[in-house]
PyMOL CGO cylinders between C-alpha atoms (Angstrom):
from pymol import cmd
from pymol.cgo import CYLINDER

trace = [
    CYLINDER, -141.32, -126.99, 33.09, -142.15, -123.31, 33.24, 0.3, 1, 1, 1, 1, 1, 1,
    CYLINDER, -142.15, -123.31, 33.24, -145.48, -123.76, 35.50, 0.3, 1, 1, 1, 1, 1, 1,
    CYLINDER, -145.48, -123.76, 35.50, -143.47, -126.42, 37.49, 0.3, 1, 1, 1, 1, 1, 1,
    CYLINDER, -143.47, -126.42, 37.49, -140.71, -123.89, 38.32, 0.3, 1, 1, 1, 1, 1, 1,
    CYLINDER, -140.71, -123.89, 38.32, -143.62, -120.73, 38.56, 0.3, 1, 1, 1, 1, 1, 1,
    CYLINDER, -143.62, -120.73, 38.56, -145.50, -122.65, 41.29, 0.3, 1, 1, 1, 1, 1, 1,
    CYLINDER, -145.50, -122.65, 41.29, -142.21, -123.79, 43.41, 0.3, 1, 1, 1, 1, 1, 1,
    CYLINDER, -142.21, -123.79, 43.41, -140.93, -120.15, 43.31, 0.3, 1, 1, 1, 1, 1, 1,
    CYLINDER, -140.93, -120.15, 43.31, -144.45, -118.65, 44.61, 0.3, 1, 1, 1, 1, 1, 1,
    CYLINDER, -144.45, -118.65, 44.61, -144.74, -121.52, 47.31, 0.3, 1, 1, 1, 1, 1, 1,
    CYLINDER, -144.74, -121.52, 47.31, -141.82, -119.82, 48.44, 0.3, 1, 1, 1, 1, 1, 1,
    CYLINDER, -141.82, -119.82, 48.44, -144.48, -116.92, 50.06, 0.3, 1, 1, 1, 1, 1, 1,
    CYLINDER, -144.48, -116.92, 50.06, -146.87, -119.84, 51.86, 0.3, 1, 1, 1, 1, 1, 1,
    CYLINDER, -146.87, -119.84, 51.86, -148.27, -119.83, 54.24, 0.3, 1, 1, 1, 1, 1, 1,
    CYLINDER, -148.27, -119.83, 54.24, -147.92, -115.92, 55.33, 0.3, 1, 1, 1, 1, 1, 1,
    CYLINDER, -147.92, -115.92, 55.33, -148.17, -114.21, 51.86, 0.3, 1, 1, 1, 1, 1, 1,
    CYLINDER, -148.17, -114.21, 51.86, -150.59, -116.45, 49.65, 0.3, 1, 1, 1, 1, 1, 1,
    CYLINDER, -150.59, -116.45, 49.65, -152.06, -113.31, 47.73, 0.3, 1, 1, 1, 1, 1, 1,
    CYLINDER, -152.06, -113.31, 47.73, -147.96, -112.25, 46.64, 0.3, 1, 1, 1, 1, 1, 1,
    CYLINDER, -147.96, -112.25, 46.64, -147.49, -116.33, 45.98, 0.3, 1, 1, 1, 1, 1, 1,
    CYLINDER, -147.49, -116.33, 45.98, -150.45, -116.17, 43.52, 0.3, 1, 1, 1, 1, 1, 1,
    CYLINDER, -150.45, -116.17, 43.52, -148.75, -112.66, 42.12, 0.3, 1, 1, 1, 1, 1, 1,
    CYLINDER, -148.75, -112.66, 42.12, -145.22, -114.18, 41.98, 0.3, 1, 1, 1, 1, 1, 1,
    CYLINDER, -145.22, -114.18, 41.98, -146.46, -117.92, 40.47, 0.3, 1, 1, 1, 1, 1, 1,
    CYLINDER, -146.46, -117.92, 40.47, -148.42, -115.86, 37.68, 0.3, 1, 1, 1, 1, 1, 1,
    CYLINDER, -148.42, -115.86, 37.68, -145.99, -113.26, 37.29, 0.3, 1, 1, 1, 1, 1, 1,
    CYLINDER, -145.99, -113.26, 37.29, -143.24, -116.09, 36.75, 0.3, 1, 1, 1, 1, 1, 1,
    CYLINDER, -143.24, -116.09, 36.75, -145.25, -117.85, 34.15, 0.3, 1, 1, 1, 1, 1, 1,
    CYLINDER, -145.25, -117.85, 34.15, -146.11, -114.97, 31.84, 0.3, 1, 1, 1, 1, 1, 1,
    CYLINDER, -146.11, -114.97, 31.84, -142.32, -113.77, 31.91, 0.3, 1, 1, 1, 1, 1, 1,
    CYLINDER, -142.32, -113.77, 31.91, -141.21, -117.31, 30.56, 0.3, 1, 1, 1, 1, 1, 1,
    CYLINDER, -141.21, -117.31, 30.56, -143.63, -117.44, 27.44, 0.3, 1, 1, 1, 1, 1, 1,
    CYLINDER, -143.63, -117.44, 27.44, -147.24, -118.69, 29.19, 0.3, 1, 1, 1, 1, 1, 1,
    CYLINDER, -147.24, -118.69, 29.19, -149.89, -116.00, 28.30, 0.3, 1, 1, 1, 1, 1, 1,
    CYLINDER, -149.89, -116.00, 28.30, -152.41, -114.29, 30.61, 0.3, 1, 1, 1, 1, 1, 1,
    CYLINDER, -152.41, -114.29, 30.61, -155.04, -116.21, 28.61, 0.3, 1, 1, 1, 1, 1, 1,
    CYLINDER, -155.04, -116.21, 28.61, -153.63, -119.26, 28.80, 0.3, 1, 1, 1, 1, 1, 1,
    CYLINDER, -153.63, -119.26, 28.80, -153.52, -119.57, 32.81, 0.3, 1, 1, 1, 1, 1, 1,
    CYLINDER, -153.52, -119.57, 32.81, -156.49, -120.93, 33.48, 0.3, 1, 1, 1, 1, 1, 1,
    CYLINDER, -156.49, -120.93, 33.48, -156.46, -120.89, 37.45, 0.3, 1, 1, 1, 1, 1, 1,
    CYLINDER, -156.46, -120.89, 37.45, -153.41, -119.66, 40.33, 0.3, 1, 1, 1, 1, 1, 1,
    CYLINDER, -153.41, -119.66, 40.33, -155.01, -120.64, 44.03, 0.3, 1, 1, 1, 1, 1, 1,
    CYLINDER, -155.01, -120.64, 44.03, -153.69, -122.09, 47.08, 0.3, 1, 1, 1, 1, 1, 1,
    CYLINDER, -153.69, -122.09, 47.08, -155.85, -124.07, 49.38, 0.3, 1, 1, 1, 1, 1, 1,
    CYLINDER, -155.85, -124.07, 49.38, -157.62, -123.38, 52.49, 0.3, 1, 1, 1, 1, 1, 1,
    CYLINDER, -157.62, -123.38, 52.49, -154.81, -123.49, 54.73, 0.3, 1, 1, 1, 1, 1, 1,
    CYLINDER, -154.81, -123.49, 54.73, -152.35, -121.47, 52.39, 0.3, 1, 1, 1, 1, 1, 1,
    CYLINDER, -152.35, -121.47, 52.39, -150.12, -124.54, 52.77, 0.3, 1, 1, 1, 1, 1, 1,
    CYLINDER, -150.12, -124.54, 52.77, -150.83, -125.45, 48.79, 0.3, 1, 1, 1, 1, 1, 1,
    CYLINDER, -150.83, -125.45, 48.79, -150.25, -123.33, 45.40, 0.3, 1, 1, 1, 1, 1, 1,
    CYLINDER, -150.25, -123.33, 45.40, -151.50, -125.06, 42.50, 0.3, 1, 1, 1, 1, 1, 1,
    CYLINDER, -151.50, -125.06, 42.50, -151.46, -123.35, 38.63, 0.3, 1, 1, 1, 1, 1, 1,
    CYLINDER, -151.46, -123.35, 38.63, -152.90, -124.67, 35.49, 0.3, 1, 1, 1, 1, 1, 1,
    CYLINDER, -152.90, -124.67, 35.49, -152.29, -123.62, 32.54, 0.3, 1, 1, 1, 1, 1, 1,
    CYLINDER, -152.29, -123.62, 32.54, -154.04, -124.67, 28.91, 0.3, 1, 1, 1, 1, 1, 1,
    CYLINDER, -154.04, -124.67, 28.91, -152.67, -124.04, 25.91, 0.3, 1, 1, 1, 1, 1, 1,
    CYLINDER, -152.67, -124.04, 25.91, -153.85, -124.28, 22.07, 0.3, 1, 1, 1, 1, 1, 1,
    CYLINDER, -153.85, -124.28, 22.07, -151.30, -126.25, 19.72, 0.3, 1, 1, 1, 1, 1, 1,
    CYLINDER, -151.30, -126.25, 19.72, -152.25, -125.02, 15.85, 0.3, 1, 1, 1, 1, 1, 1,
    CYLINDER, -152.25, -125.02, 15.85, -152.84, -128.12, 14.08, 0.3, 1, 1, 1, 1, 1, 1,
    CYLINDER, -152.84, -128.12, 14.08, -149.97, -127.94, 11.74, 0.3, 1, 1, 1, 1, 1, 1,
    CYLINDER, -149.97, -127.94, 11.74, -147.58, -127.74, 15.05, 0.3, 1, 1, 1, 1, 1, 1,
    CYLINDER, -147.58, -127.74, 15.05, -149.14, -130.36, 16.35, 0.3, 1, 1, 1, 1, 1, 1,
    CYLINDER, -149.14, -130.36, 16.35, -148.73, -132.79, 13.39, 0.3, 1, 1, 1, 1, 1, 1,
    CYLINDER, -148.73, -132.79, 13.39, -144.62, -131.85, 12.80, 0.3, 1, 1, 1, 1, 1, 1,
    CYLINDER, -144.62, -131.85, 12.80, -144.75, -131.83, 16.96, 0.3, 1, 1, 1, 1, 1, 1,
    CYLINDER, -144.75, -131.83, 16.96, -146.30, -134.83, 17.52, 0.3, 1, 1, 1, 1, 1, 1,
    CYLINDER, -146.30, -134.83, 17.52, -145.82, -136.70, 14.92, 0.3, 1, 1, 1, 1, 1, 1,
    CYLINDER, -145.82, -136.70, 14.92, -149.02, -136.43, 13.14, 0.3, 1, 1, 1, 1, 1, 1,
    CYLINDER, -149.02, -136.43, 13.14, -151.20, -137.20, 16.50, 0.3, 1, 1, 1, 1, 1, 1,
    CYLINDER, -151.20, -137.20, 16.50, -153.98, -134.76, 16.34, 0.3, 1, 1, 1, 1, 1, 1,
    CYLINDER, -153.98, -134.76, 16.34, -154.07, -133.69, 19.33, 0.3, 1, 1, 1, 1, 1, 1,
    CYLINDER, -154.07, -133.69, 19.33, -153.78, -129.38, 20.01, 0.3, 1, 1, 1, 1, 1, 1,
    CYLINDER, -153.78, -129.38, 20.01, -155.00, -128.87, 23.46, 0.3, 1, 1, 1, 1, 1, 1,
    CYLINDER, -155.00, -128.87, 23.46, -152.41, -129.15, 26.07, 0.3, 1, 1, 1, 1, 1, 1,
    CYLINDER, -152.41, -129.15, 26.07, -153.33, -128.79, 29.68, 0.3, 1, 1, 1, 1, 1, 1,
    CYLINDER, -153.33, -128.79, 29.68, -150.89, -128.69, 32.93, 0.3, 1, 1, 1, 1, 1, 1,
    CYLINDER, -150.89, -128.69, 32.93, -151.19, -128.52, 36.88, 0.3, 1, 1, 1, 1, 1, 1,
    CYLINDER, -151.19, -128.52, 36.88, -148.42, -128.27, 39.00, 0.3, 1, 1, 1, 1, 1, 1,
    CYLINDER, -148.42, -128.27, 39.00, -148.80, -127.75, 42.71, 0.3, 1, 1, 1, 1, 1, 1,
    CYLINDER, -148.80, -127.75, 42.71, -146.03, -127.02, 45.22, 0.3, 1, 1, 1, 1, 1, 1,
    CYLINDER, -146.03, -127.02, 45.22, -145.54, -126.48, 49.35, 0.3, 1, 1, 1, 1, 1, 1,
    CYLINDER, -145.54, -126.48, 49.35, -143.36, -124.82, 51.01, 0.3, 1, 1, 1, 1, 1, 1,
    CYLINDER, -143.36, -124.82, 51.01, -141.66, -127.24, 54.02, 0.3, 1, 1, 1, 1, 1, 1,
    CYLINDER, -141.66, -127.24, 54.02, -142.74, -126.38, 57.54, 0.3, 1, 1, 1, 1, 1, 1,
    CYLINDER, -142.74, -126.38, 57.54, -140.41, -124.17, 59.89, 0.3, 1, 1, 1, 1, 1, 1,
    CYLINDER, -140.41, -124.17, 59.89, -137.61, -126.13, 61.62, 0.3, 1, 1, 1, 1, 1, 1,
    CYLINDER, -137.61, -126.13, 61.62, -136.69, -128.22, 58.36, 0.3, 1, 1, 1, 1, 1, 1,
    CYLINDER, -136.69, -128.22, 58.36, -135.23, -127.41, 55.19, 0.3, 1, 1, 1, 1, 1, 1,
    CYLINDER, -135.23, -127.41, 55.19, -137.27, -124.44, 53.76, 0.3, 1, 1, 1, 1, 1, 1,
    CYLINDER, -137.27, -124.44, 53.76, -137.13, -126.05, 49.95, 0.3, 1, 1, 1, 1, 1, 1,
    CYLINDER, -137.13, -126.05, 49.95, -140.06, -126.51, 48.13, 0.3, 1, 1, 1, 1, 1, 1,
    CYLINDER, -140.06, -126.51, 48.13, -141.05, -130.04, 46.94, 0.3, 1, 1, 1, 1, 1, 1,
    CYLINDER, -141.05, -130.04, 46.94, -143.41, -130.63, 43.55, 0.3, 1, 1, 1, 1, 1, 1,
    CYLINDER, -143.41, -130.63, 43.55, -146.81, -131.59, 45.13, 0.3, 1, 1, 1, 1, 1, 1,
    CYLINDER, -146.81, -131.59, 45.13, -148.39, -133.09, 42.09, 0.3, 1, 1, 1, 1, 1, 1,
    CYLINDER, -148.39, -133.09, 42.09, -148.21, -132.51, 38.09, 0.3, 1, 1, 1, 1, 1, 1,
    CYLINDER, -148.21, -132.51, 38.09, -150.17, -133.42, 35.98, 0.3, 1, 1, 1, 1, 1, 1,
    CYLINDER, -150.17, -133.42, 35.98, -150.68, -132.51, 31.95, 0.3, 1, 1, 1, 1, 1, 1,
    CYLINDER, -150.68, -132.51, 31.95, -153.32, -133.77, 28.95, 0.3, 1, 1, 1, 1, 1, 1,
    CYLINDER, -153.32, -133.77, 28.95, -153.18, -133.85, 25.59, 0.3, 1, 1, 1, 1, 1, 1,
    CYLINDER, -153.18, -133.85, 25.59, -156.79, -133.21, 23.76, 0.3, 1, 1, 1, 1, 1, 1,
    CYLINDER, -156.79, -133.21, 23.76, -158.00, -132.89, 20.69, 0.3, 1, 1, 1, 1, 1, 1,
]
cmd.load_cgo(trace, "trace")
């Protein structure tokens, strides 16, 4: 949820500011319990219409057995993208695309 809600918030900045969009998305995300470390990538595409984040992080394996119920998996990997709507229409941001793994 927290890289879901960091990338809508820094969409908020595309297509003009995609450098304080990156800032704000990252920024978001380490205030709310994601480490540097564990933010793999913050980008937005060629046309600064698109800010995606992924984030991985590293379950210890006797979380992820009283977590999961004994699956073994400790890797978890998210991506979230987000746009801002074009001018003349709402100006909310809609969820582009999430996506998250669990590996072992």
């Amino acid at each position: 949820m927290t890289v879901l809600t960091a990338v809508r918030i820094g969409a908020n900045y595309l297509p003009s500011h995609p450098g304080a969009a990156v800032r704000i998305a990252d920024t978001f995300a380490r205030g709310h319990g994601i480490a540097q470390a564990e933010i793999m990538l913050t980008r937005f595409s060629s046309n600064n219409e698109l800010l995606t984040i992924r984030f991985d992080r590293i379950i210890p394996r006797y979380l992820a057995v009283l977590a999961l119920g004994g699956l073994p998996a400790r890797n978890i990997s998210v991506t979230a993208s987000a746009w801002r709507q074009g001018a003349g229409s709402d100006s909310s941001v809609n969820r582009a695309d999430t996506a998250s793994s669990l590996c072992s």
